[in-house]
C-alpha positions as a Markdown table, in Angstrom:
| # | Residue | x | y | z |
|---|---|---|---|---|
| 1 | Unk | 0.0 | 0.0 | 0.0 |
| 2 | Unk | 1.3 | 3.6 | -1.0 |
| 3 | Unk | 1.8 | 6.0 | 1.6 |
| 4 | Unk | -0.5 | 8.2 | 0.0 |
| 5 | Unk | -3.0 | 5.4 | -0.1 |
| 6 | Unk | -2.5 | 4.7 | 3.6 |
| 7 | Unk | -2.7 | 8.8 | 4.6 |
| 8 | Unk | -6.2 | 8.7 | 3.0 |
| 9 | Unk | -7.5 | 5.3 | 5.2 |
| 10 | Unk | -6.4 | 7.0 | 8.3 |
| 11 | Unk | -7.4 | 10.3 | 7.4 |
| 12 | Unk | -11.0 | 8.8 | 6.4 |
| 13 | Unk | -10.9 | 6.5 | 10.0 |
| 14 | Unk | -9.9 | 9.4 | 12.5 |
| 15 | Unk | -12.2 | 11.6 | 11.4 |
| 16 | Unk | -15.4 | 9.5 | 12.7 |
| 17 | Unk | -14.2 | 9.8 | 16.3 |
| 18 | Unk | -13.7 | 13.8 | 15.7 |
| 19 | Unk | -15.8 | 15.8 | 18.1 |
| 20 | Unk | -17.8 | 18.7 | 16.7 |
| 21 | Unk | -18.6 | 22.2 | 18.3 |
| 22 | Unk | -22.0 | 22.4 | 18.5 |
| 23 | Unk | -23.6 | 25.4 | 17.6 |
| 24 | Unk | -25.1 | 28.3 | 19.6 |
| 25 | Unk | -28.9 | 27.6 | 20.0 |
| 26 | Unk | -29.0 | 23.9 | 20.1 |
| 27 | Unk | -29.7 | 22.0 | 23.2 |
| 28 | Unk | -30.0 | 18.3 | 24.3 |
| 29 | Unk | -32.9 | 17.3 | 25.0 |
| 30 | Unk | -31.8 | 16.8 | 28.6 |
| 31 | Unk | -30.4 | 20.7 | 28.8 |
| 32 | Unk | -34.4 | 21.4 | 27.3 |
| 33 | Unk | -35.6 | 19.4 | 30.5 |
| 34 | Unk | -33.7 | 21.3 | 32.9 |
| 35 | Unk | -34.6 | 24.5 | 31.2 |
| 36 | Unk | -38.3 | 24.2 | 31.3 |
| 37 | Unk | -38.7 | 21.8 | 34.6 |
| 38 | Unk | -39.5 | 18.9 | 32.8 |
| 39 | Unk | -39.4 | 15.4 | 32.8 |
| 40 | Unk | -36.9 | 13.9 | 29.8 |
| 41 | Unk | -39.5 | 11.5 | 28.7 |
| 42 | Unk | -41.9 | 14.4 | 28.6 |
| 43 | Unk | -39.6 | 16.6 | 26.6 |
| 44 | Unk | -38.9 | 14.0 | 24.6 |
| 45 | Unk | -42.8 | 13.7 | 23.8 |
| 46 | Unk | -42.9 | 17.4 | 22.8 |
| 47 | Unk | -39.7 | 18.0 | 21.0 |
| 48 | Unk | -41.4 | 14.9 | 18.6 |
| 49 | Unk | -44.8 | 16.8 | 18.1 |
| 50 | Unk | -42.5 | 20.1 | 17.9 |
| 51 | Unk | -40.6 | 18.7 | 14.7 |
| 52 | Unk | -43.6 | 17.2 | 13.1 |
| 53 | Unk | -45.3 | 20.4 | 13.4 |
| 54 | Unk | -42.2 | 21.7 | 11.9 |
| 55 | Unk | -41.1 | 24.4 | 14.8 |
| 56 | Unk | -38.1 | 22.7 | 15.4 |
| 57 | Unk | -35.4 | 20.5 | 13.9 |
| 58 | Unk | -33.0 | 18.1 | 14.9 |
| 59 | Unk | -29.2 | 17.3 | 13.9 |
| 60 | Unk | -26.6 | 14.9 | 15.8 |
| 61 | Unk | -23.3 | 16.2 | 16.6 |
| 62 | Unk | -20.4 | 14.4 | 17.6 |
| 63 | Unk | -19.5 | 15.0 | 21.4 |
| 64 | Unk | -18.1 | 13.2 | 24.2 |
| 65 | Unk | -20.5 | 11.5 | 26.3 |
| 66 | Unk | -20.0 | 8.8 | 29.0 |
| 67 | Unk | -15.8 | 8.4 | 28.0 |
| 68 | Unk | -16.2 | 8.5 | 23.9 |
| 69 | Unk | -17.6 | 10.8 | 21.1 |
| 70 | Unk | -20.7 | 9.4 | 19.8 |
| 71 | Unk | -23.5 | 11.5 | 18.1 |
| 72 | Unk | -26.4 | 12.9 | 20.1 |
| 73 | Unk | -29.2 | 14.2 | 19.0 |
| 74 | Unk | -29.6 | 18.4 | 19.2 |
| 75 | Unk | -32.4 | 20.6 | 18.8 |
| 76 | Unk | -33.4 | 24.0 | 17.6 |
| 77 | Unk | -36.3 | 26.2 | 17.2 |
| 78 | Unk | -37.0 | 27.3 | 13.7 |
C-alpha cells in the first residue's frame, strides 16, 4: 500500500471519532428538560410533536459522552 493510499484510510478512520462544536442555539434534549422543569421522557414527547409540526429540527453532533464521542441528537427552534 502507498503511503498516499494509507494517509487517505487513516485520514477517512480518524475523522469518525472527531468531536464537533456544536452550535449556539441547540440544546440536548436533557439541557431542554432542565430549562423548562420537565421530565426527559416528557420533553422527549414534545420535541417529537415540535418537529412534526415543523417548529423545530433536529441534527446529531459528535461529542463526548460517558468516555467516547458518539453522536447525540440536538435541537433548535426554527
Amino acid at each position: 500500500m502507498s503511503d498516499k493510499e494509507l494517509a487517505k484510510w487513516c485520514e477517512a478512520l480518524s475523522t469518525q471519532f472527531a468531536e464537533e462544536t456544536v452550535p449556539s442555539g441547540w440544546k440536548t434534549s436533557k439541557e431542554i428538560a432542565e430549562l423548562l422543569n420537565r421530565s426527559s421522557s416528557r420533553v422527549s414527547e414534545m420535541l417529537a410533536t415540535a418537529i412534526r409540526k415543523g417548529t423545530c429540527e433536529r441534527k446529531l453532533f459528535r461529542v463526548h459522552n460517558g468516555g467516547t464521542v458518539r453522536p447525540v441528537p440536538h435541537y433548535k427552534l426554527k
